[in-house]
N, C-alpha and C positions, 0 to 999 in steps of 0.2 A: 494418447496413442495415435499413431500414424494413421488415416483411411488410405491415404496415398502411397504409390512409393518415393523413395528417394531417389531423385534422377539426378543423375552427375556423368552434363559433357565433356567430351573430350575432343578435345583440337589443338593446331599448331603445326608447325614444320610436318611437309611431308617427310618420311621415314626420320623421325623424331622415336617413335615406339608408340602411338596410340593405339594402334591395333594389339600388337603385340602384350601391351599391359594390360588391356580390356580383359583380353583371355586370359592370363595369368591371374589378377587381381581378380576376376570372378570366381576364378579355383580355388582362391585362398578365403573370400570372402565365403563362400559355401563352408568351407573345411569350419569355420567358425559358426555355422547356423542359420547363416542368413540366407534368405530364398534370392536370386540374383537372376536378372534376366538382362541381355544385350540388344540392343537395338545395330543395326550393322548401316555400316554409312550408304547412303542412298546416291549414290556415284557408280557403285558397282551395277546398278540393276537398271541406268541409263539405258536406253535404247540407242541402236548403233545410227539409226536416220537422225538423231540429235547430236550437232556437233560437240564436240569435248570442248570443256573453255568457253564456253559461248553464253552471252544474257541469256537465254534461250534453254539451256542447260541447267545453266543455277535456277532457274525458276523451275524445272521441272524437278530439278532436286530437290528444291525447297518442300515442292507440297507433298512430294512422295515421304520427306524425313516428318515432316509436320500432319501427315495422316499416321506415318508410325510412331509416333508421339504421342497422340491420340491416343490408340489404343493401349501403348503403355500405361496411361493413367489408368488403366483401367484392370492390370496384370496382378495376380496375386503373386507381388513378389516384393520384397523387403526393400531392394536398392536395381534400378535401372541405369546399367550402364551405356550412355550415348557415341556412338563413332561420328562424330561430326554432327551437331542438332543444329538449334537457330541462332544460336550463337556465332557458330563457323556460318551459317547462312546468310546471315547480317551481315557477317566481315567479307564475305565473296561480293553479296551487294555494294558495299562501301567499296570494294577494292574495284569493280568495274568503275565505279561512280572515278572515283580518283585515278583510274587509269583510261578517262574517258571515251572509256566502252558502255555509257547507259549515260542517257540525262537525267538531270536531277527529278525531271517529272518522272520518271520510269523507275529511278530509285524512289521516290515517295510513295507512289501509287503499290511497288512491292513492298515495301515496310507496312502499307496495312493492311497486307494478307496477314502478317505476322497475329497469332492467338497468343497473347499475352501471358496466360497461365500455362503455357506449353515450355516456356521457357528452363531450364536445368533451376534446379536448388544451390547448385557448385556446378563450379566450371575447373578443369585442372586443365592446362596447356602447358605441352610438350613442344619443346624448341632444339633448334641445334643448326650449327653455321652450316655456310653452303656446303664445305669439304667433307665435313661430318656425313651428311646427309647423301651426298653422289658417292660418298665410299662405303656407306649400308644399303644402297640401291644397286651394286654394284658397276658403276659407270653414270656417264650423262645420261639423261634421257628427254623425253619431250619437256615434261615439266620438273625433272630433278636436274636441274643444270645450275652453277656459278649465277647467273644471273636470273634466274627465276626465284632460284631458293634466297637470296640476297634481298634482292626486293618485296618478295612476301613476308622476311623475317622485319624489314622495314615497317613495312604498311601494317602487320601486324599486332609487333610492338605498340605502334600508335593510334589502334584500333584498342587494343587490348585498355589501357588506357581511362578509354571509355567506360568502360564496362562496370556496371554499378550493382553486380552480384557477384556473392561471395564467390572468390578465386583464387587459382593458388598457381602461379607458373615455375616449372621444374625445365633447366637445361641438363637434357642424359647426354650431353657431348662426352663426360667423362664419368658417367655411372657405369657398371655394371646391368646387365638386365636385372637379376636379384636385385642390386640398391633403388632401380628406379623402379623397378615393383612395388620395393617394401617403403620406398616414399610415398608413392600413391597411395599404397595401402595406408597408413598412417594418416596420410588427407582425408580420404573417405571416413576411416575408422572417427574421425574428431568429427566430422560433420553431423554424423548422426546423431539424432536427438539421443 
């Protein structure tokens, strides 16, 4: 029997659907029995004196997603659903490191804030081409433009890669919300012991 929960991150293309599943996939998850609780991506509760995009940023995002990780361990709840954890935090570090916006000492030195057992049980990432994504955003914008979302899907890709826990990557370029629900749903549902 589980003492922990099940935590399963979620990242990938901006307007991909992680948000959107989280909440869905938690509704359906309950509807079945399970206690479900959401950690919400720690982007939103940035403070406005910290710039957006900035080393400086991702490190405050880090410890803030990495303190509400924490206390998920510690939630009586069956499966924790993550909007962005250390997974996506690691590939923000790497992706400055590679678009060198951070030296290699400044990416070393934050990879060992990283708490090892904080890390997700499963990872699902959500993808979708540039076009895809500026036409569920409705337009460009600062960071949903042709060449942000191009390049992120790049670096991602080759980040993703990496990654040496269980994963599962789903492109909803041509799901339904219902089909990429009920795909999620079906990852998580196998996960579990």
């Amino acid at each position: 029997m589980r003492t922990t929960p099940l935590m399963v991150e979620f990242t990938g293309t901006p307007e991909a659907g992680k948000t959107t599943s989280i909440g869905n996939v938690a509704n359906n998850l309950s509807n079945l029995g399970y206690s479900v609780s959401i950690l919400k991506e720690s982007a939103e509760k940035l403070p406005k004196v910290i710039p957006k995009g900035t080393w400086y940023a991702n490190l405050w995002m880090h410890n803030q997603t990495q303190a509400g990780l924490l206390e998920a361990k510690f939630m009586n709840s069956d499966i924790i659903l993550i909007d962005r954890g250390l997974i996506d935090s690691n590939f923000y570090g790497k992706k400055f490191l590679w678009e060198n916006k951070c030296t290699q000492k400044q990416y070393e030195k934050f990879r060992l804030q990283f708490m090892d057992e904080l890390f997700p049980d499963y990872l699902i990432a959500l993808m979708v081409p540039p076009e895809i994504a500026i036409k569920r955003r409705g337009g460009e914008g600062r960071l949903v433009n042709e060449e942000y979302i191009k390049s992120y899907n790049e670096m991602f890709l080759k980040y993703y890669d990496e990654i040496e826990y269980p994963k599962t990557l789903i492109d909803t370029s041509q799901l339904t919300e219902n089909e990429m629900n009920q795909k999620v749903l079906n990852v998580i549902k196998n996960a579990l012991p």
